[in-house]
Structure formats: C-alpha cells, structure tokens
C-alpha positions in Angstrom: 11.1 0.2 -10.2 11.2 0.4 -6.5 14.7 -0.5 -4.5 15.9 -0.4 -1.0 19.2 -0.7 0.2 20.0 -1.5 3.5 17.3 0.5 5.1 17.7 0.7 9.0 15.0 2.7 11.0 15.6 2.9 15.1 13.5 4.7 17.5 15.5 4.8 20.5 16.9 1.7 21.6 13.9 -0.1 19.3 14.8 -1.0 15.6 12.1 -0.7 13.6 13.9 -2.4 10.6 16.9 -4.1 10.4 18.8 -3.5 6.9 16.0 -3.8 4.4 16.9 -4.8 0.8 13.7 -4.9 -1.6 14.0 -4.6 -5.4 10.1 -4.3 -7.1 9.8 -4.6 -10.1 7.7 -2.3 -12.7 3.6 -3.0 -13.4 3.9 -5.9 -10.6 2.2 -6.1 -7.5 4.1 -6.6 -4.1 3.3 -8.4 -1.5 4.6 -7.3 2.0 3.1 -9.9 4.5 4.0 -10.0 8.4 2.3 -9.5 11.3 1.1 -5.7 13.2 4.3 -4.5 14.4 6.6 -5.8 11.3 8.1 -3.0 10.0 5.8 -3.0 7.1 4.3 0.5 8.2 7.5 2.2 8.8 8.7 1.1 5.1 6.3 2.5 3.5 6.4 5.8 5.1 10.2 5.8 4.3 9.3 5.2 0.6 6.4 8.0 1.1 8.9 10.2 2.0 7.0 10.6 5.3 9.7 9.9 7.9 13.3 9.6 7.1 15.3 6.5 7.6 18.2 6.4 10.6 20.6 4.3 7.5 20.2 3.5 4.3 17.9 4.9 1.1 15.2 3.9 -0.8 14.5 4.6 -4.8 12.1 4.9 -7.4 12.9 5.1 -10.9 16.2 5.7 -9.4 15.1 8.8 -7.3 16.5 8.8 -3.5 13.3 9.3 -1.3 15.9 11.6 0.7 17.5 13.7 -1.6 14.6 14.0 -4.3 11.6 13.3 -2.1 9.9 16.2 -4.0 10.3 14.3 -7.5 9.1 11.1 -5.9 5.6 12.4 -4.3 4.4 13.8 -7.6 4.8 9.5 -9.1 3.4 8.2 -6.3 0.1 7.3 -4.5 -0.1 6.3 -0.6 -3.5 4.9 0.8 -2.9 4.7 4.2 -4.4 2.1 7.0 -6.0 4.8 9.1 -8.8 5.8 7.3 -7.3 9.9 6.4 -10.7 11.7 5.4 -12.6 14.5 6.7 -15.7 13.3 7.8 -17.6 17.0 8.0 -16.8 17.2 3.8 -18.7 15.0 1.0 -16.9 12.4 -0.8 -16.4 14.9 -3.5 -15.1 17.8 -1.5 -12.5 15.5 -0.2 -11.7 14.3 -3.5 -11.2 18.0 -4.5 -8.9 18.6 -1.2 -6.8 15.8 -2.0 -6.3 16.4 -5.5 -5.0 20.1 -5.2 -2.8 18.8 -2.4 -1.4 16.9 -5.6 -1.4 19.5 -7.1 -4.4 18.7 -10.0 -6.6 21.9 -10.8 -9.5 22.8 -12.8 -10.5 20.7 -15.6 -8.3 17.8 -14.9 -9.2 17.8 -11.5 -12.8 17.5 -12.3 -11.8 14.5 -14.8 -10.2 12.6 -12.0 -12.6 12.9 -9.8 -15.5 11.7 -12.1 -13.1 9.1 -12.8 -11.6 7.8 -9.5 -15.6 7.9 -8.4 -16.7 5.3 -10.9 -13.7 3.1 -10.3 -14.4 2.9 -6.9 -18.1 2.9 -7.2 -19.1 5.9 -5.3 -20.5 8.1 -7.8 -23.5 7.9 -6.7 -22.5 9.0 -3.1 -20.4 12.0 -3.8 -22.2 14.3 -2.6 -22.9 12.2 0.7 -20.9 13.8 4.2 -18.8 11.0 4.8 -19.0 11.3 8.3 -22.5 9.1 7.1 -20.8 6.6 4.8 -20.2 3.3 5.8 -16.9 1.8 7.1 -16.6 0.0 3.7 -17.7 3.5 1.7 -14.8 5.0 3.9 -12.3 2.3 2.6 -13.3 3.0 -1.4 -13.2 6.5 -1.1 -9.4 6.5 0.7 -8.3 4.4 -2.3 -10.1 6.8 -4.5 -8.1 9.8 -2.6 -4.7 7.8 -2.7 -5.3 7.6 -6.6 -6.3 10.9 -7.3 -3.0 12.2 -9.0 -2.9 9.4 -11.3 -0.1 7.6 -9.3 2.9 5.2 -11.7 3.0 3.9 -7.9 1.0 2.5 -4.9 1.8 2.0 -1.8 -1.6 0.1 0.3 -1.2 -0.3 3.9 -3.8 -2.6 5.1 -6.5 -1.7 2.8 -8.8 -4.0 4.0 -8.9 -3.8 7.7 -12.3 -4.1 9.1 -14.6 -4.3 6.4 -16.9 -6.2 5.5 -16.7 -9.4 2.4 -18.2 -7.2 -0.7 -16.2 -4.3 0.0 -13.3 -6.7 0.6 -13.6 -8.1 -2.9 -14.1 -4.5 -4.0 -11.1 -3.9 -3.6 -9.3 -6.6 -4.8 -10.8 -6.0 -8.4 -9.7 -2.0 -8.0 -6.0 -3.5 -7.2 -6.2 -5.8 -10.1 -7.3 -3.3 -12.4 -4.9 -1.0 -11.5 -2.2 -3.8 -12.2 -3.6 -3.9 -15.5 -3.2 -0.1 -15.9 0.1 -0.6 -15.3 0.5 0.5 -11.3 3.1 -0.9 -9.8 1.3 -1.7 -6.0 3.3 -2.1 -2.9 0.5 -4.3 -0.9 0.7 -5.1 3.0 -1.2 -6.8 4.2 -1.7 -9.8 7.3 -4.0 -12.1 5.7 -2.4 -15.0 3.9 -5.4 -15.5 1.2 -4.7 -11.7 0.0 -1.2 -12.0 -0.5 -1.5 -15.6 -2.3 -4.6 -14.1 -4.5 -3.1 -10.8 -5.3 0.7 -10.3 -5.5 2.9 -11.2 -7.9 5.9 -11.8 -5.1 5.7 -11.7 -1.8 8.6 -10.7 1.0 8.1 -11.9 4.3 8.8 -9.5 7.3 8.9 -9.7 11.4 10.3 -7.7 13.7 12.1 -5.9 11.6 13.8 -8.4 9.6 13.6 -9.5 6.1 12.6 -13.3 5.8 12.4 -14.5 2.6 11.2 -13.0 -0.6 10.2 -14.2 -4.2 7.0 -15.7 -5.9 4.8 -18.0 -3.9 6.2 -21.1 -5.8 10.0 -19.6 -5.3 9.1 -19.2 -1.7 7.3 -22.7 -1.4 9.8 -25.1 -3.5 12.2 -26.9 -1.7 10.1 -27.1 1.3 8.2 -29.5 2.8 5.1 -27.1 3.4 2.6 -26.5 0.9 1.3 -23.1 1.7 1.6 -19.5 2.5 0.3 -20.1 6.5 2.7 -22.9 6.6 5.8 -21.2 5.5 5.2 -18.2 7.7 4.8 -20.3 11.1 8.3 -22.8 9.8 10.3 -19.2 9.0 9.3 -17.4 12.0 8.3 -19.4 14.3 4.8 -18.1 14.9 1.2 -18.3 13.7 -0.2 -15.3 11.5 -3.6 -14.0 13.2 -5.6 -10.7 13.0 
C-alpha cells in the first residue's frame, strides 16, 4: 500500500503541493490526472525518494520515504518522463547499468534482462546503440529499465509522451500485465482516455491541490457530467490539453 499524509512541497515562495493525502491500494493501478505543472511530478519524486518533502511523509508498506528511503528503493520501480538512457550504450548495456544500480548481478541479472526484453518487445534490438532507436523504442526500453529489479511498485510519469499510436498501445498492454502480476502502478498521466482505460481510481490534481479522488463512477455519480473531460473542466475550471 502506498499513503501520503499531508504532503507539502514549497520552492521558495511557490507551493508545489498543498497538503497531499493519497491512500493506494495494493495490485491496483492509480491514476494521477492533472495538467503539466500539477504537482504530479514532484509526488512522485517524494515517493522515489528523490527530493524530500518541506511537510509531511509518504509510505509504502508502512516505510517513511524519509526515514527508510533505503528500504523503499530496493520495492520500487520509477520510469521517469524524460527519457533516462545512455544513448552511446545498446539497449542491453543499459539494461546491465540499470540493473547493478539495483543492485541485480550475475545470473539473475542476465534472467531479467532476457526477460524485461521480451516483455517490452525489444529483444530483437538489444544489441542496437540506442542513440539509433526510435522515440517509441526509447519509451519501451525506459519501462524495461524502470522494471529491471522486479519492482512490488511503479511509479510512470508520462509514459506516453510523444509517441507514436502502436507504441502507445504497447504500453498500455505492458501496464496491464504488470497489474496482473500483481504491480501496484502509480500512473500520471494528461490524457483523459488513459486514465478512464487504465486505472482502477483516479485522483484529480492542479496546482498543487488535491481535487477529488475515487473510481471513475465514484467520481462521476452525483453529477450532472458524464465523463472524465467533463468533470475536470466543472472541478477546475479549465479544459485538459497537451
């Protein structure tokens, strides 16, 4: 299970999020939908350990990202929006530098690279430079990098920014195999058909703030608008564009 309680980033006089409270539950996947400039970045890195909240904690399995951020990077998988390979290595040899960063050696480093290769279908590329792959190869192989330690949990920042409809899809059927592994995935995302296809609850963010939260019926009953774009403009107040 994932929690936040009250989490409060500022930088400066700017606050990056105002008093988060997010409970996710285990095997589900998690919908974070707002707008570039959200918050839904700076959440994640909190979670990832990356940068450290001004107020508040976040947990998973009941393990402060502050206190036992150590603990919490060995359960935990982070495929960031900014494509984070090294474009002079193949796909293979940035598999193998991702994994030992992990942590995974030898044999079972092998294992999950022939694994995460097939799962993303690149196994047929490894040994490509990536600096040659396309922008949609690029996109598999940082999922396959964000999964090589066999993560309980996933946190996807934009996955799909920029590519193209195949590789799109692509990765939709990677996130919806992974649910049925058992992955609990913390998606964001800004496109409303993602977030109604993919996740099992959705929390609505912008500027900062928590909207509303709960499963697309939960967030659509009692209202007099029948989808996802709908809700978003009537909460906020504005329309959600790339």
């Amino acid at each position: 299970m994932i929690e936040t309680k009250d989490l409060v980033k500022k930088y400066g006089e700017i606050e990056a999020l105002k008093g988060i409270n997010l409970a996710i539950g285990k095997g589900e996947i998690f919908g974070l939908l707002g707008p570039n400039g959200a918050g839904k970045t700076t959440l994640i890195s909190i979670l990832s350990g990356y940068i450290r909240p001004t107020s508040g904690d976040g947990f998973i399995e009941g393990r402060s990202v502050i206190a036992s951020k150590e603990e919490v990077k060995k359960i935990i998988g982070v495929v960031p929006q900014e494509i984070s390979l090294y474009s002079s290595l193949t796909g293979e040899e940035n598999l193998k530098f991702f994994g030992r960063m992990y942590g995974v050696n030898g044999r079972e480093l092998k294992s999950r690279i022939e694994g995460v290769l097939d799962f993303v279908g690149l196994k047929e590329r490894k040994d490509d430079i990536v600096k040659n792959y396309s922008g949609g190869m690029k996109r598999r192989l940082n999922l396959a990098c964000g999964i090589i330690n066999a993560p309980k949990y996933l946190f996807l920042d934009e996955p799909t920014v920029g590519v193209d409809p195949q590789t799109r899809e692509h990765i939709f059927k990677n996130v919806e195999l992974l649910k049925y592994e058992g992955v609990t995935v913390l998606y964001t995302t800004h496109y409303m058909e993602e977030a109604e296809r993919l996740c099992d609850r959705i929390a609505i963010i912008d500027e900062g703030n928590l909207i509303a939260q709960g499963s697309l019926d939960e967030l659509l009953s009692g209202t007099d608008v029948t989808d996802l774009e709908a809700l978003f403009l009537k909460l906020t107040g504005k329309e959600l564009r790339d």
